[in-house]
Backbone as CSV, one residue per row, in Angstrom:
resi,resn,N_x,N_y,N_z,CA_x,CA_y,CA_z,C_x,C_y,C_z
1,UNK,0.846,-1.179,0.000,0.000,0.000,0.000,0.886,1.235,0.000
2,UNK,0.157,2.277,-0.933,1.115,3.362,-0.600,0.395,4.586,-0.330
3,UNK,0.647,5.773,0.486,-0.144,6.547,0.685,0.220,7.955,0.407
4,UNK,-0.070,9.116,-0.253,0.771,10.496,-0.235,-0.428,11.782,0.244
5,UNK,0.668,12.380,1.239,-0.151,13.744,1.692,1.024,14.528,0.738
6,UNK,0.230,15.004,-0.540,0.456,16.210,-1.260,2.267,15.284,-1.490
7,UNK,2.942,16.522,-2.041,4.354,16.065,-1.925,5.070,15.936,-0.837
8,UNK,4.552,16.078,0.239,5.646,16.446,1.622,6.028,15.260,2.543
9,UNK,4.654,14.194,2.503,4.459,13.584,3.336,4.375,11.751,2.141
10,UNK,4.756,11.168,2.487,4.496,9.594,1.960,4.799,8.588,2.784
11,UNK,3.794,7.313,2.750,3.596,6.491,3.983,3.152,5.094,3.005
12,UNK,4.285,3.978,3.267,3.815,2.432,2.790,4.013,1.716,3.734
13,UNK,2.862,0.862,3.433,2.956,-0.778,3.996,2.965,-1.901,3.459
14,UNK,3.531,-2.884,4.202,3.554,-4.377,3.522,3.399,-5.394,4.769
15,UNK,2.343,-5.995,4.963,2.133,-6.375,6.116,2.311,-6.087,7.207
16,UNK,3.434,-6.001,8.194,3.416,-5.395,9.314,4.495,-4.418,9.300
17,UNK,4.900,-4.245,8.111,6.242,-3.037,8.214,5.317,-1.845,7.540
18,UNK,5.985,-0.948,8.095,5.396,0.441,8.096,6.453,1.460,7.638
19,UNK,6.523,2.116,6.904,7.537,3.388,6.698,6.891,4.801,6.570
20,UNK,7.196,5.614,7.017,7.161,6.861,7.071,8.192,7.890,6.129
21,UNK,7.736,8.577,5.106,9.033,9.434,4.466,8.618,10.621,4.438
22,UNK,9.120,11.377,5.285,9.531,13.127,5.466,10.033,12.855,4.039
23,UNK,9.167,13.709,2.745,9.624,14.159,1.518,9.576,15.472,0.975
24,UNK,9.731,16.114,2.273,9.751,18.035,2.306,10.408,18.629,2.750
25,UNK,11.090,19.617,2.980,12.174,20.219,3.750,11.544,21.821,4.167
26,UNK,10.134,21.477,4.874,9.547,22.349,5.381,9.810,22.627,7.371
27,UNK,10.340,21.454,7.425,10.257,22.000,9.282,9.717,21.010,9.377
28,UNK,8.610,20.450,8.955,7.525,19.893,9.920,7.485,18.155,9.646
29,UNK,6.753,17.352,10.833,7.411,16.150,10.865,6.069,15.489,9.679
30,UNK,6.771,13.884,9.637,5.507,13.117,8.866,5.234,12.428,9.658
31,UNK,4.124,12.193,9.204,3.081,10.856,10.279,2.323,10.041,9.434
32,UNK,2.407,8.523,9.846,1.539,7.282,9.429,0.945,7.030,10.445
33,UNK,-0.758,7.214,9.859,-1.432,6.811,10.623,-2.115,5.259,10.023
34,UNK,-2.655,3.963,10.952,-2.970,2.695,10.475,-4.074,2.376,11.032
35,UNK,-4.721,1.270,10.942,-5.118,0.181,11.521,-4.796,-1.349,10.410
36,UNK,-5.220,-2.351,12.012,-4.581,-3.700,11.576,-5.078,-4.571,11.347
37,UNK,-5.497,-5.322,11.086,-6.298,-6.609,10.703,-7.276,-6.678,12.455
38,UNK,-8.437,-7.127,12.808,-9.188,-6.794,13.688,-9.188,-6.171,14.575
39,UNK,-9.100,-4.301,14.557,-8.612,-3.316,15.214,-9.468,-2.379,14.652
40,UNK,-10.188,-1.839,15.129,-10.413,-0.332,14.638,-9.802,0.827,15.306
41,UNK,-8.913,0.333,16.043,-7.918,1.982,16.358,-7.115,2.435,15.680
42,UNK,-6.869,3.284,15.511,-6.200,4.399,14.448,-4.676,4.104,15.442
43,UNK,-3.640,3.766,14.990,-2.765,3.791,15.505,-1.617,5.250,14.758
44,UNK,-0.731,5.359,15.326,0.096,6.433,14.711,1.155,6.832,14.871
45,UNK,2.635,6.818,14.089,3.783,7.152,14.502,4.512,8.436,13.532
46,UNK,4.795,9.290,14.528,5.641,10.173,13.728,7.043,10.387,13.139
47,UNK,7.379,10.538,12.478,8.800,10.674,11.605,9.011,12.354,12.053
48,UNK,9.814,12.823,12.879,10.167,14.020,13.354,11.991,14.153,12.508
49,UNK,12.142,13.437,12.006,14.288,13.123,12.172,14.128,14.500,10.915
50,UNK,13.451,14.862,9.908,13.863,15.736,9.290,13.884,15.744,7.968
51,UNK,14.053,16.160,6.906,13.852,16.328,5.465,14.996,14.897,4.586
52,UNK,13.878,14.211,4.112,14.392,13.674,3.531,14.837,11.602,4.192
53,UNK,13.997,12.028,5.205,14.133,10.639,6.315,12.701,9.901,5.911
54,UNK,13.418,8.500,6.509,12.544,7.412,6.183,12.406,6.426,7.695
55,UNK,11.422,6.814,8.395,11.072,5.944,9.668,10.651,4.331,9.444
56,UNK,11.377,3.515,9.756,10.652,2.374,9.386,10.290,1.125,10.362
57,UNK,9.390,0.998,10.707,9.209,0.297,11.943,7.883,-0.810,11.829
58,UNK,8.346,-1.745,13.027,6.697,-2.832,12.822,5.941,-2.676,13.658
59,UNK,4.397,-2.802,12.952,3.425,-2.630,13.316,2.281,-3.208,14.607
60,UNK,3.088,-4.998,14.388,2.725,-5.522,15.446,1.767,-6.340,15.161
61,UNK,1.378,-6.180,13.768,-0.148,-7.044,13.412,-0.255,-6.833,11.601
62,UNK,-0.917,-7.273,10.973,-1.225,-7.173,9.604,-1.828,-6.019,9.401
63,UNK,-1.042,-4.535,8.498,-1.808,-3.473,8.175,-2.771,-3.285,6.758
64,UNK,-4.188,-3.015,7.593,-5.357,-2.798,6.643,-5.486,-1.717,6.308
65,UNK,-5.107,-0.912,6.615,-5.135,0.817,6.301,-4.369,1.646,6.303
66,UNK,-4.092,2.816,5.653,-3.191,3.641,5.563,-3.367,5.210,5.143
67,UNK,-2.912,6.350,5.862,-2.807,7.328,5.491,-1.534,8.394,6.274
68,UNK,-1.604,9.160,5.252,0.254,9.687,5.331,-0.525,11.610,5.531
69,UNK,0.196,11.763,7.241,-0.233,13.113,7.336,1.039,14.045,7.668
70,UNK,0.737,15.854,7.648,1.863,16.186,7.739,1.563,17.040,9.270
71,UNK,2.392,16.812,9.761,2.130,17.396,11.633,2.703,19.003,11.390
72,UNK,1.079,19.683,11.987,1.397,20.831,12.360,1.050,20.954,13.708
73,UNK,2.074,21.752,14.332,1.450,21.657,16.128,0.756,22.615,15.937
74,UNK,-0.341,22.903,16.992,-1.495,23.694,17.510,-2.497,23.407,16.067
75,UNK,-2.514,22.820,15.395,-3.458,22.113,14.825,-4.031,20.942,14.012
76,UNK,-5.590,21.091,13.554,-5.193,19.580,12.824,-4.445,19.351,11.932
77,UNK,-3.806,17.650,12.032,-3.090,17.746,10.739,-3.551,17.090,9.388
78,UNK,-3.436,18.429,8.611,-3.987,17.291,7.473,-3.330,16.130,6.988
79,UNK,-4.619,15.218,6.492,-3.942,13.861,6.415,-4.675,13.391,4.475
80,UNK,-4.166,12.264,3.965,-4.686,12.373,2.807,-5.493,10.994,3.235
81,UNK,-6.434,10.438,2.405,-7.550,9.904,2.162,-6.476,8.450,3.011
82,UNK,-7.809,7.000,3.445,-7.342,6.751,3.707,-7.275,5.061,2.721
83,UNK,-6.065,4.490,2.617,-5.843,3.299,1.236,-5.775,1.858,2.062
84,UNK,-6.506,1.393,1.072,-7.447,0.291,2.027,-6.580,-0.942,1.141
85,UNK,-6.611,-2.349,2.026,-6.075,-3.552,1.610,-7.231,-4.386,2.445
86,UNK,-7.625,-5.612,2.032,-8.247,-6.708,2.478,-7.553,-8.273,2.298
87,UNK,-7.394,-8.428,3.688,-6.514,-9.644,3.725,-7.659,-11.080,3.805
């Protein structure tokens, strides 16, 4: 699965690996947000390291969902639509 907020922000999965890519050199961090195979919580990790970084970490369970947002503090962050897999 792959997911993009605008150019800044991009977020894939492949079963339980997760990556995060800061693809902006604006300041601000990226975030993947998920859920997992029988979960409806929105889980979520941020990529803060900086322009041009790739967070990559496991999920803990099979990921069904995906969307790639860009963190602004003191508000919401926008996030792009969210990309669906069925296992």
């Amino acid at each position: 699965m792959d997911a993009r907020y605008s150019d800044k922000v991009r977020v894939t999965a492949s079963g339980s690996t997760l990556k995060a890519y800061d693809t902006s050199c604006d300041g601000r961090g990226a975030q993947a947000n998920w859920q997992r195979t029988g979960s409806s919580t929105v889980f979520e990790k941020t990529n803060g390291e900086g322009c041009g970084t790739v967070l990559q970490f496991t999920t803990g369970g099979t990921v069904t969902q995906i969307r790639a947002c860009l963190v602004i503090p003191a508000q919401k962050d926008p996030c792009s639509a969210w990309t669906s897999r069925q296992y």
